[in-house]
C-alpha positions in Angstrom: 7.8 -9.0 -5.2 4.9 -6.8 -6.3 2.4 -9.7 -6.4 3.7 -9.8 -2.7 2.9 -6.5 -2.0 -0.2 -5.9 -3.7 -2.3 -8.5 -1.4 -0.6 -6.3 1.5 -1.5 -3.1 0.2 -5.1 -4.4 -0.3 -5.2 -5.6 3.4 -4.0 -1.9 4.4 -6.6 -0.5 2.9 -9.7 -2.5 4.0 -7.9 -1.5 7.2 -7.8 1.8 6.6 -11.6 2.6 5.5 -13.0 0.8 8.8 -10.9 2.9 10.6 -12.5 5.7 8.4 -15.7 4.6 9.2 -15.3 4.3 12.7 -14.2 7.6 13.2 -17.2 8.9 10.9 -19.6 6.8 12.7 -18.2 7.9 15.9 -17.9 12.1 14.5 -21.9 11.4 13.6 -22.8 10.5 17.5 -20.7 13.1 18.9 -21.8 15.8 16.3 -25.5 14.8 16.9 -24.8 14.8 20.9 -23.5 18.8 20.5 -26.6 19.6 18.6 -28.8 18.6 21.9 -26.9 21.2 23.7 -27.4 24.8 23.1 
């Protein structure tokens, strides 16, 4: 069961640190758009 599970996890978390850094990509562009306005 756990060499099941492991290959899973793995999957989840490559998922999960794109997701990260989309939303860090995408908190860059916004935070650099606020700085343009006063």
């Amino acid at each position: 069961m756990a060499e099941c599970a492991d290959p899973h996890l793995w999957l989840e978390n490559l998922h999960d640190s794109k997701v990260v850094r989309w939303f860090s990509e995408r908190d860059k562009a916004a935070r650099k758009r606020l700085r343009g306005f006063p």
